[in-house]
VMD Tcl script that draws the C-alpha trace (Angstrom):
set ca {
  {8.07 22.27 -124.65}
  {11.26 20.74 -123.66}
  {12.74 23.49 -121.54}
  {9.44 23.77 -119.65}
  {9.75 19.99 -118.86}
  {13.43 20.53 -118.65}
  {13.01 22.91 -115.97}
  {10.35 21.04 -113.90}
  {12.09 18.20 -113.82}
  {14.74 19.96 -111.99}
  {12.69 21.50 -110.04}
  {10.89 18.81 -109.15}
  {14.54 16.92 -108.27}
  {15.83 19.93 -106.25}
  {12.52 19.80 -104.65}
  {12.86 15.89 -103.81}
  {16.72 16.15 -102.53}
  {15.97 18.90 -99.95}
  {12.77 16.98 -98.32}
  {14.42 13.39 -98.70}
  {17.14 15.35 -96.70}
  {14.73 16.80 -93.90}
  {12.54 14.62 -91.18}
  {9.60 15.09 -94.12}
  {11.45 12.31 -96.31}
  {8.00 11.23 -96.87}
  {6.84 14.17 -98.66}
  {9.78 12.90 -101.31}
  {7.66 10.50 -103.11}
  {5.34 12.93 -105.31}
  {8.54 15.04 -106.54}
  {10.50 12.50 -107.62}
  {7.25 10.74 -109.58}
  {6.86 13.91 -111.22}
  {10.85 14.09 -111.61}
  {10.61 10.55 -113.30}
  {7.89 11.58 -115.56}
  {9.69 14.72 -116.79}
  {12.55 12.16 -117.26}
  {10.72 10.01 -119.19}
  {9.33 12.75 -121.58}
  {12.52 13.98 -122.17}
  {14.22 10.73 -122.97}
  {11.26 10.22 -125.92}
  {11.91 13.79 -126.85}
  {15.67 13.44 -127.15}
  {14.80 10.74 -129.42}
  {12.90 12.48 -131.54}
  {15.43 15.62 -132.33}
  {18.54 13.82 -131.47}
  {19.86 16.41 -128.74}
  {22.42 16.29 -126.10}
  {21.36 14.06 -123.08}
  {23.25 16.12 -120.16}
  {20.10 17.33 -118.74}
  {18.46 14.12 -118.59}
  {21.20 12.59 -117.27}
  {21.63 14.90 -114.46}
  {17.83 14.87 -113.87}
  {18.20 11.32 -113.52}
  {21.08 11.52 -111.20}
  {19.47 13.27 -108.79}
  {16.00 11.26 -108.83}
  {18.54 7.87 -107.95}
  {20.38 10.35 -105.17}
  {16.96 11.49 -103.49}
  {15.43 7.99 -103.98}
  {18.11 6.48 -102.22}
  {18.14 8.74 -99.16}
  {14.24 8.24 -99.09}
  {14.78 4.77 -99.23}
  {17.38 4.77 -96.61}
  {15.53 6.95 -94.21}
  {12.15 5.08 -94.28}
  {14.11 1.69 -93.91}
  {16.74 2.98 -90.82}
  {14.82 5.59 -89.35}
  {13.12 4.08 -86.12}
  {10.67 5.88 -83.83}
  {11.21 5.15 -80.29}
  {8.44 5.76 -77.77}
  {10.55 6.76 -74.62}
  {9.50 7.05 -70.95}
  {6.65 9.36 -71.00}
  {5.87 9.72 -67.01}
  {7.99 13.23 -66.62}
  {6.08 14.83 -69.35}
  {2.63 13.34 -67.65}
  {3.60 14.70 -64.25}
  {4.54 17.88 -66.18}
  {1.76 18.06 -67.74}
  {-0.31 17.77 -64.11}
  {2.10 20.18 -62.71}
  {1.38 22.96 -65.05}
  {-2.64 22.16 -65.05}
  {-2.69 22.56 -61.08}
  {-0.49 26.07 -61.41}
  {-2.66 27.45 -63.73}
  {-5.83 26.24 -61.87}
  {-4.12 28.11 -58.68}
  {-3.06 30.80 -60.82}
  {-6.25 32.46 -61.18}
  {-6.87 32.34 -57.06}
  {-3.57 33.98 -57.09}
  {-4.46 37.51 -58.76}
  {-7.87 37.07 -56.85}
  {-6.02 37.64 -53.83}
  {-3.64 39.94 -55.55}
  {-6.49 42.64 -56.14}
  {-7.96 42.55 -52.65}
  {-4.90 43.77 -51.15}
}
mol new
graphics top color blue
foreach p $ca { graphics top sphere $p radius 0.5 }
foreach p [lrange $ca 0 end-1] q [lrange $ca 1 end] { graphics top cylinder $p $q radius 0.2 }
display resetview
């Protein structure tokens, strides 16, 4: 029982660094709950048989490393809206070359 929750709990952390790391920072949150949990299980099961703490300590570690870079991402990362006129005239440009497009081959195959 403890090396299963040993395990997820660092998988479950490894899990949580690498998407508090990425733009999908807000995926984060449901790893490092289930991180914390494992954390917690293993802190009352340490208790109970007196063991060494390393892993819990480095499970811990890492939930405080991803939590801050979570933290710090949802707090400094802004979304700007820029100036969105060249995509709309873009976006006209390509919808009147592929309405002409089709007239194109049209004349293509009567030749």
């Amino acid at each position: 029982m403890k090396k299963t929750v040993i395990i997820l709990g660092f998988i479950s952390t490894i899990v949580a660094v690498v998407f508090s790391v990425t733009p999908l920072y807000s995926l984060a949150i449901t790893p490092l709950i289930i991180a914390f949990i494992c954390g917690l299980v293993l802190v009352f099961l340490s208790k109970k048989d007196k063991s060494k703490p390393k892993a819990i300590q480095y499970i811990f570690i890492l939930i405080i490393m991803s939590l801050s870079l979570t933290i710090y991402k949802g707090v400094f990362d802004t979304s700007e809206v820029g100036n969105t006129e060249p995509l709309e005239l873009k976006n006209e440009k390509n919808q009147k070359d592929s309405k002409e497009f089709p007239e194109k081959i049209e004349a293509d195959k009567a030749f």
